[in-house]
N, C-alpha and C positions, 0 to 999 in steps of 0.2 A: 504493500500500500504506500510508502514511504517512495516508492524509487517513481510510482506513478505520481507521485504530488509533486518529487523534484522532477519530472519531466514537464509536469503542467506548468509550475516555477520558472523553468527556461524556458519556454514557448510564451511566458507572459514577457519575459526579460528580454524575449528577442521581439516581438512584436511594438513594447514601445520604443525600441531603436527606430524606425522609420516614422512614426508618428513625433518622437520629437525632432529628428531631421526636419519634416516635412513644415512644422507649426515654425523652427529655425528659416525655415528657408522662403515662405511662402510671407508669414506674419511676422517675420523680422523681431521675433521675441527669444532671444539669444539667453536668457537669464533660465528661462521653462526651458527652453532646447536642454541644457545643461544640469537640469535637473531631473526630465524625463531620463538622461542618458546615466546618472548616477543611480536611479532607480530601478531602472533597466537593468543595467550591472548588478545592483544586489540581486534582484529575485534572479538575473542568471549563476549566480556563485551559490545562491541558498540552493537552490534548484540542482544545481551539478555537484556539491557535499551531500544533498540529502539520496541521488540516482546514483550514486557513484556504489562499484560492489567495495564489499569490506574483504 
């Protein structure tokens, strides 16, 4: 159950990468671009610790 939730974890971690690209590049709002991307990051590390075999 744990390796299915960090798989869900990375797939949310990799889906807001192009969403705050997109709010960066379209709406010139450079402050959220960099925060979506820091967020992004965590849930894909929590996500690849929790899938990862032991």
């Amino acid at each position: 159950m744990t390796v299915l939730t960090g798989r869900l974890f990375q797939m949310i971690g990799l889906l807001l990468l192009p969403i705050g690209l997109s709010i960066g590049l379209f709406a010139d709002n450079a402050q959220l671009e960099v925060r979506l991307l820091f967020t992004g990051a965590g849930f894909f590390l929590v996500g690849w610790l929790m899938a990862r075999k032991r």
